[in-house]
Every structure is written in structure tokens, then in C-alpha cells.
C-alpha positions as CSV (number, residue, x, y, z in Angstrom):
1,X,-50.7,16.3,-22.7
2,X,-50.0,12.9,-24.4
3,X,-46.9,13.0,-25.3
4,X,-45.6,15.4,-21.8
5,X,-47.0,11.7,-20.6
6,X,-45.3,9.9,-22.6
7,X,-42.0,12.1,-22.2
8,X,-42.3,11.6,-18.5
9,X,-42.3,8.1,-18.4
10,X,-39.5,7.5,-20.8
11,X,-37.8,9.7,-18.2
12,X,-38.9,7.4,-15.5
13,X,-38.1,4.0,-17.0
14,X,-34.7,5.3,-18.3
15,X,-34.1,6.8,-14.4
16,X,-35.4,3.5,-12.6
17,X,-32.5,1.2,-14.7
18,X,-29.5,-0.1,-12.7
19,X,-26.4,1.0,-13.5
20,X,-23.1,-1.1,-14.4
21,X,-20.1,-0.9,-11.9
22,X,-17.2,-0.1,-14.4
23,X,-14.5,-0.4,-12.1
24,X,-11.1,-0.3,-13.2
25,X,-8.2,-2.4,-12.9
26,X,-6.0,-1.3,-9.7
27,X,-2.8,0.3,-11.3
28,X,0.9,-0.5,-10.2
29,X,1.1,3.2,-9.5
30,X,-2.7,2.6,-7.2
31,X,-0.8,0.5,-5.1
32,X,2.4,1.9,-4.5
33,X,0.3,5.3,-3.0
34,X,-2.1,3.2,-1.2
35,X,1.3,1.2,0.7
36,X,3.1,5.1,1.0
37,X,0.0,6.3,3.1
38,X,0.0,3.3,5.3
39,X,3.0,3.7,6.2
40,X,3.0,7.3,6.9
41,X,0.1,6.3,9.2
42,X,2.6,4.1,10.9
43,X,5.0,7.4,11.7
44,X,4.8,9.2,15.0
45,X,3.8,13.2,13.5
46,X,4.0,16.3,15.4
47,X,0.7,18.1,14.9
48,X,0.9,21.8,16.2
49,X,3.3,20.9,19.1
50,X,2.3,17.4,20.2
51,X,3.5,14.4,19.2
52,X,1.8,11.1,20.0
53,X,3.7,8.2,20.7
54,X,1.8,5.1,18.7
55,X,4.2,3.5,16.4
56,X,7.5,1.7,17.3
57,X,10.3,1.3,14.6
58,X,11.5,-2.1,13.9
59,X,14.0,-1.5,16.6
60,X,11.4,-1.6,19.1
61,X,12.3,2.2,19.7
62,X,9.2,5.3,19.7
63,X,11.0,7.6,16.9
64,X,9.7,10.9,15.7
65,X,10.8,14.3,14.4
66,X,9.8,17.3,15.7
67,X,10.2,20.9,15.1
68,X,10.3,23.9,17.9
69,X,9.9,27.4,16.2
70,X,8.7,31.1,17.5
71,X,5.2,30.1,17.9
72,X,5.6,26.5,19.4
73,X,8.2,26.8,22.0
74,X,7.8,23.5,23.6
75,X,6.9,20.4,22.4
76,X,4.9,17.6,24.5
77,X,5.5,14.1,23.5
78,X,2.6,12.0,24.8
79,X,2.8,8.4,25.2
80,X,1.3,5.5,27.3
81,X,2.9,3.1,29.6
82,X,1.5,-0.4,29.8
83,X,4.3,-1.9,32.0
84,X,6.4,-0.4,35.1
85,X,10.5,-0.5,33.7
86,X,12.7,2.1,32.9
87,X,12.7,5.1,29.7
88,X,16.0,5.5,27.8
89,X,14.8,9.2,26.2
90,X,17.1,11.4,23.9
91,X,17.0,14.1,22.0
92,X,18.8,14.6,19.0
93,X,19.2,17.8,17.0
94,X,19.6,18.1,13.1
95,X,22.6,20.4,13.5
96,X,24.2,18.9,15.4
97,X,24.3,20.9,19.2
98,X,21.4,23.7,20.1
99,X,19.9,24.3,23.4
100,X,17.4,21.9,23.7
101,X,16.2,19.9,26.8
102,X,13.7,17.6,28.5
103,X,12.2,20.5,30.3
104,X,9.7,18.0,32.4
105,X,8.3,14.5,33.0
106,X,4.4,14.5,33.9
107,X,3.7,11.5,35.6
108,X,0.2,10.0,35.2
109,X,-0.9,10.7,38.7
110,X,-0.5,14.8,37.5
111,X,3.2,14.7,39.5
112,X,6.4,16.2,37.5
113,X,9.7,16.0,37.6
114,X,12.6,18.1,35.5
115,X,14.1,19.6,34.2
116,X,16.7,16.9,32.4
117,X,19.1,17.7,29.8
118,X,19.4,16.5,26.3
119,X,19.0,12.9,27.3
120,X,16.6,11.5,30.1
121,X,16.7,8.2,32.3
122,X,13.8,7.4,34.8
123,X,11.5,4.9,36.0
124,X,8.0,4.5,35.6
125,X,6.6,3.0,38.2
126,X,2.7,3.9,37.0
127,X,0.6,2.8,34.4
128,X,-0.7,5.5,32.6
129,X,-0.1,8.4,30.1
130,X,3.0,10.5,30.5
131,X,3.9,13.9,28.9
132,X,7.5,14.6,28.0
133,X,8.3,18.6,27.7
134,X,10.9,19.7,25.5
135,X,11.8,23.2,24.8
136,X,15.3,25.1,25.1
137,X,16.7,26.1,28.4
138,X,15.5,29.7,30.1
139,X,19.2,29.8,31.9
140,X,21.1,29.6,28.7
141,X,21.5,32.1,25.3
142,X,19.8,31.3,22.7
143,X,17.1,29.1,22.6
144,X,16.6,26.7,20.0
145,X,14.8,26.8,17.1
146,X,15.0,24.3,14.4
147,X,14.4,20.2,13.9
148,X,15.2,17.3,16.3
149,X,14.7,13.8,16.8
150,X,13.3,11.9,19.2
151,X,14.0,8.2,20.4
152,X,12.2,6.8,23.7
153,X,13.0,3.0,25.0
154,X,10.8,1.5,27.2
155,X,12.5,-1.2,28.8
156,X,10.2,-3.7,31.1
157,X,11.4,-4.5,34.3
């Protein structure tokens, strides 16, 4: 009984003692990866088949690639409009040509407009959220599957 006693407060004292922070030294290679995932944070992504509209290049231009397959047929860009001017939108596929399109405009009073072709200019007269459409033309052959880019301007009136 004495020493389960004893035993058990060894246990205790050894338990109750503070710990020393070892932290290492950041590495070259720490800080390299930590300045690669902010700037992929800084990338507009497609994620299942939206892409959000956050981050403008050093042009001042929204850029972001996006991908329509068999199972995402369109793609909705989603942005926000802080100021009433006019969007330069265009769509440029990796090969080259395809049949791609601006298929509508959603206004953020729930209003549309469309459908566009492969480059779109219109003005926004609301404040708000917009949704872009893109997908590949129902009155043409083959629809398009396959990598694009997308550049939107803003331009304040």
C-alpha cells in the first residue's frame, strides 16, 4: 500500500511539471510552402462548377481557369459589383476554338439576359452579385468539353 502510494505520487509530480516548447528554427524550405499557399489563396478556383470572383491579377483583371466536362456542363462565375460601369468578359479556350459561350447574365435583382457569345460587353447598372453562365451552345455540334480561361474587367463609370 506504501509504496502503490508512493508510485502514485511520483506519477503525479512527474505529470504536474511544465513542459519546454522546443520549437524549431523555421526552415528556407518552411517558408517558401507557407508563401506558395498564400498565393494559391489569392487565385480565383473552380470548385465543382462555380467559380468565385475574389482576387484580381496585378492587371486589375478577375482571372480564373475553369473546366466544363460530362458532369458539369455549365459553369457559373459569381462575382460582386461595388460600382455601376461596364464588364469587358471573355472566354478563352486552351485549344484554341470549341463551342463555348456566355450562355446568361443574372442580374442581382434575379433579371437575365443571354445568351452572348465567346466574349460579353454590358453594363451594370446594380450593385449586387451577378452570375455569369458558361456552357457550349444547344444550336451548335458538339459541345465543349475541356479547359478555358476567364478574364472579367470591371470598368467604373
Amino acid at each position: 500500500m506504501k509504496n502503490s502510494l508512493i508510485l502514485l505520487l511520483t506519477i503525479f509530480f512527474f505529470s504536474c511539471q511544465q513542459k519546454e516548447n522546443n520549437i524549431a528554427p523555421l526552415k528556407v524550405t518552411d517558408t517558401i510552402a507557407a508563401q506558395k499557399k498564400i498565393i494559391e489563396k489569392k487565385q480565383n478556383k473552380q470548385t465543382g462548377d462555380t467559380i468565385v470572383m475574389n482576387f484580381k491579377n496585378e492587371k486589375g483583371l478577375f482571372t480564373a481557369e475553369g473546366n466544363l466536362d460530362s458532369i458539369h456542363s455549365k459553369t457559373y462565375i459569381k462575382f460582386n459589383n461595388e460600382n455601376t460601369g461596364e464588364l469587358k468578359a471573355k472566354i478563352i479556350p486552351t485549344d484554341g476554338k470549341g463551342n463555348i459561350r456566355f450562355n446568361q447574365i443574372i442580374f442581382p435583382d434575379k433579371t437575365s439576359d443571354g445568351p452572348f457569345g465567346m466574349d460579353l460587353n454590358i453594363s451594370l447598372n446594380q450593385k449586387g452579385n451577378y452570375i455569369l453562365v458558361i456552357g457550349h451552345s444547344l444550336m451548335a455540334d458538339n459541345p465543349f468539353f475541356g479547359k478555358f480561361k476567364i478574364e472579367l474587367e470591371n470598368k467604373k463609370e
